[in-house]
N, C-alpha and C positions, 0 to 999 in steps of 0.2 A: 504494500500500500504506500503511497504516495506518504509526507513526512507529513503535514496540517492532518490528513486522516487517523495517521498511525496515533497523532500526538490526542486527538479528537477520541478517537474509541482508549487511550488510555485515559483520558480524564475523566470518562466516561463509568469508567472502573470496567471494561469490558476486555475481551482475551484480544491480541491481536489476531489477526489470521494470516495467516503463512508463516510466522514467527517460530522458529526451529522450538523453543526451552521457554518455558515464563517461572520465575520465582515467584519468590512472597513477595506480597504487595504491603503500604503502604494503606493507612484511615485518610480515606478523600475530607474533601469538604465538608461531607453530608454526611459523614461516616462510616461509607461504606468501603469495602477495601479496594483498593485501586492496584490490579494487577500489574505489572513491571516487566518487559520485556526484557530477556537476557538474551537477545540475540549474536551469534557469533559476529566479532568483525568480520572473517574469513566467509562466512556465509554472505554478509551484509555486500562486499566488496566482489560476491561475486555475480551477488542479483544484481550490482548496478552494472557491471560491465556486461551481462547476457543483454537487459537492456538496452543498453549503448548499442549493443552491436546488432540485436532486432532492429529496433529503429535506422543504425546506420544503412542495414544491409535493404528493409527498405527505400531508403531515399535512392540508394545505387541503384535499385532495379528500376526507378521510376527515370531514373538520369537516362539509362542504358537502352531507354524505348526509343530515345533518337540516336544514334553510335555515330551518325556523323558532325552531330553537331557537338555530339563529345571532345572526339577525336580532335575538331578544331580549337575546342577551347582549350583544351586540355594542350596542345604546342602553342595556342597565342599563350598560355601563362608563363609556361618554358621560354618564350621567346622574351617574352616582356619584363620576366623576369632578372634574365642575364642582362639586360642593357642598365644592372645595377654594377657589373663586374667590368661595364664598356668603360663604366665611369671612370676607374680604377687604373684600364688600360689605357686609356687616354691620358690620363694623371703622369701617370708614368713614361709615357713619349718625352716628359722634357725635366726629369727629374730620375737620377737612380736609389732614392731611398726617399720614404718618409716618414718623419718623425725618428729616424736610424734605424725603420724599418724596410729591408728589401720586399721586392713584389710577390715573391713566393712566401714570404710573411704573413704581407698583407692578404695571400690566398687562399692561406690556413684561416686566417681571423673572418675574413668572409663566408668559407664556406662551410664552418662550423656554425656559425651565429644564423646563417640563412638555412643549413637543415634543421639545427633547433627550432626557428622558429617556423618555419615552413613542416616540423610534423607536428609542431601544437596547434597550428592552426588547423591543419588536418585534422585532427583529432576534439577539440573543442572550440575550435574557433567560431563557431557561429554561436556562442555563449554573449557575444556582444549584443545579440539578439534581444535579452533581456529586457532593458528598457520601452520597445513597442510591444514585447508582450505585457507588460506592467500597463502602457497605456490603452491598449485593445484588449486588455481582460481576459484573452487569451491564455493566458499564464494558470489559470484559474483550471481550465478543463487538464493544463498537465497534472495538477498537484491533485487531480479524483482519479485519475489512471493508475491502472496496478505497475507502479514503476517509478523510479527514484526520478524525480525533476529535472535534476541536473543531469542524471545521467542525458534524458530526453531532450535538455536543452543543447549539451552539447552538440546533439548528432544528430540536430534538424537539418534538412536540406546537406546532409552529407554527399559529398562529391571525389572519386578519385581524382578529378581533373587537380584538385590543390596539392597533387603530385610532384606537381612540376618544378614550385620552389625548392621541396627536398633534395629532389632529384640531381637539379642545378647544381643545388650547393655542396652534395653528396661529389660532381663532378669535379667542381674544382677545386673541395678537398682532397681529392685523389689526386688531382695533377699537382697541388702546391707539394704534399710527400714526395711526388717525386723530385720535384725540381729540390728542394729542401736538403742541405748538405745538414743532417741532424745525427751525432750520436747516440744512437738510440742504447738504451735500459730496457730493463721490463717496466720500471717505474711508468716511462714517457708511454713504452707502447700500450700499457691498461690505461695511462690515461686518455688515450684517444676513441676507444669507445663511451669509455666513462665521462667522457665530457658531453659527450653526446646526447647521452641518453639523462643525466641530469641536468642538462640545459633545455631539451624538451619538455623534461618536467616542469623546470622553473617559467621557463615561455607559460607549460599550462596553466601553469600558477596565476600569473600574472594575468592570463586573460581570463579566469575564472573570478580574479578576486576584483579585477576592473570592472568587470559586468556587475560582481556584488554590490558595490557602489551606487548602481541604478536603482537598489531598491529605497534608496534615501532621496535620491539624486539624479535624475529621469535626464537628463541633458549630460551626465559624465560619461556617453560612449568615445567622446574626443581627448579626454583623459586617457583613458585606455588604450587608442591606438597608441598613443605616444610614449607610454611604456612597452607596447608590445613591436610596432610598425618600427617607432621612434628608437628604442633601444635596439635595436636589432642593426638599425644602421648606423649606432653608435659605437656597438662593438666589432663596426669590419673594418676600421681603423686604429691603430696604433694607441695603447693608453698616453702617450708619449706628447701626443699632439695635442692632450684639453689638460686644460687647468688642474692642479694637483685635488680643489674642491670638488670638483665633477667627477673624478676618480672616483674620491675618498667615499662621494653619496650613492653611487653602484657597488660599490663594496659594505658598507654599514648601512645604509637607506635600502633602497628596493634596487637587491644580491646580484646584478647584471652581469658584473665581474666574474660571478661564479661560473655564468658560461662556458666562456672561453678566454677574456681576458688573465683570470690566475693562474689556468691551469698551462694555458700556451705560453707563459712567462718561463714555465719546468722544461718544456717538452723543448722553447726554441731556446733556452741558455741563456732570456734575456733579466736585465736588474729588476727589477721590482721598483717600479717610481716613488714608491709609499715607505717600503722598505718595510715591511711585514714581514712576521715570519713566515718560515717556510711551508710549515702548517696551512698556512692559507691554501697555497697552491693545490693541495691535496682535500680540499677541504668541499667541491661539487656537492659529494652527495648530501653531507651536513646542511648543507642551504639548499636543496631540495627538499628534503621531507624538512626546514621548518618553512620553507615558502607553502609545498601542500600544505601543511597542516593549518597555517595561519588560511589560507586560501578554503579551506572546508569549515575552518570556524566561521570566519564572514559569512558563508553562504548559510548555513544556520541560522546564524545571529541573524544574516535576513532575510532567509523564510520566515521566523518567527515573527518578525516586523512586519511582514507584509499582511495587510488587513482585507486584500482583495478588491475586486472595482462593485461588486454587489451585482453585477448583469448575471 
């Protein structure tokens, strides 16, 4: 059951239904006792991902009724995509480093940050969504569906075509390794999927917890991009090149750095601008689960605030 229902038949003093275990309950209002769900997190996290992925797999089928109009959109994003890396090439026609970064550097920092953010967006991106469903009352018919909200909110209108960023950035993180004169460890080489896959997460973070915002705040989806859109093209450049304070507030502010700016600090051999320990650099997954975690408390704290449109 959706979370306002779950939360609805516990105040209720009533059993949930589907709920693996209930314990002792708890004297309501009225004094009756108010059963407690003890449901596994393990269970809880896997009914929202089956969800996730009912929902997704129907939005696919409904895309895949026209395949050529797929197929097009699906290489204009690839296309339109890369002319973010023209940028870069062209930068570099008259210049052999920036920031004392070289361009196979700068190719690494690109196409970690653009698959990062190119599979969160895959994956929950249409979470920005939020706000026209808060104002079209829409949001209202997720939250009586047998299915976690969020799960449903992420995987509306689900599209493989937003393939394309991964895809890209996946490319010219292959090609910067190669070009890349790097001694490699084992350290540097687990860092390189491990950056990956916690910067994803922290991208998801950030667009889940941006959208949470709209339940206060119906006009911050331009906040949001600008952590999500915004930070993504902050980190395919050199920390080297912004202000030691702009640093400082993606590393202790909203964790950007964790990306791929600290970890590619280990992997290419370079100083650390901040002069942090070394800890840091090792430190993705640590700011990953508390970006989710802070990211699942917000969305909580505003489903409970949300009081509905009454349609």
């Amino acid at each position: 059951m959706a979370d306002t229902v779950r939360s609805e038949a516990l105040a209720a003093g009533k059993p949930v239904a589907g709920a693996p275990a209930t314990g002792a309950g708890h004297a309501g209002a009225a004094g009756r006792p108010v059963t407690v769900a003890t449901e596994p997190l393990t269970a809880r996290v896997r009914w929202a991902f089956g969800s996730w992925w009912l929902v997704a797999a129907m939005w696919q089928r409904s895309t895949m009724a026209y395949r050529l109009s797929f197929a097009l959109m699906a290489v204009a994003s690839t296309v339109v995509t890369f002319l973010d890396f023209v940028v870069v090439l062209l930068m570099f026609r008259h210049t052999s480093a920036l920031g004392g970064w070289t361009l196979p550097e700068l190719g690494f920092l690109y196409g970690t940050s653009s698959f990062a953010l190119g599979t969160a967006n895959l994956l929950v991106g249409t979470a920005d969504a939020l706000g026209e469903r808060i104002r079209t009352g829409s949001l209202d018919t997720m939250l009586i569906r047998p299915a976690p909200a969020l799960a449903q909110l992420c995987a509306e209108r689900f599209t493989l075509r937003r393939l394309g960023r991964p895809l890209q950035g996946a490319g010219v993180l292959v090609w910067s390794l190669t070009a890349l004169d790097v001694h490699w460890t084992w350290d540097k080489a687990l860092l390189v999927p491990v950056l990956l896959v916690c910067g994803s997460a922290i991208f998801a973070a950030v667009f889940i917890g941006g959208a949470t915002v709209q339940f206060w705040w119906g006009e911050a989806g331009e906040l949001q991009n600008s952590l999500t859109y915004g930070g993504a093209t902050l980190l395919q450049y050199p920390p080297t090149i912004f202000a030691r304070e702009l640093v400082a507030g993606v590393v202790f502010g909203v964790p950007l750095a964790f990306v791929n700016w600290l970890p590619a600090l280990r992997i290419l051999d370079r100083p650390d601008p901040l002069g942090l320990p070394a800890a840091f650099q090792y430190a993705s997954p640590v700011a990953a689960v508390l970006c989710c975690t802070a990211a699942g408390l917000a969305w909580r704290a505003g489903l409970r605030a949300y009081r509905g449109t009454g349609s």
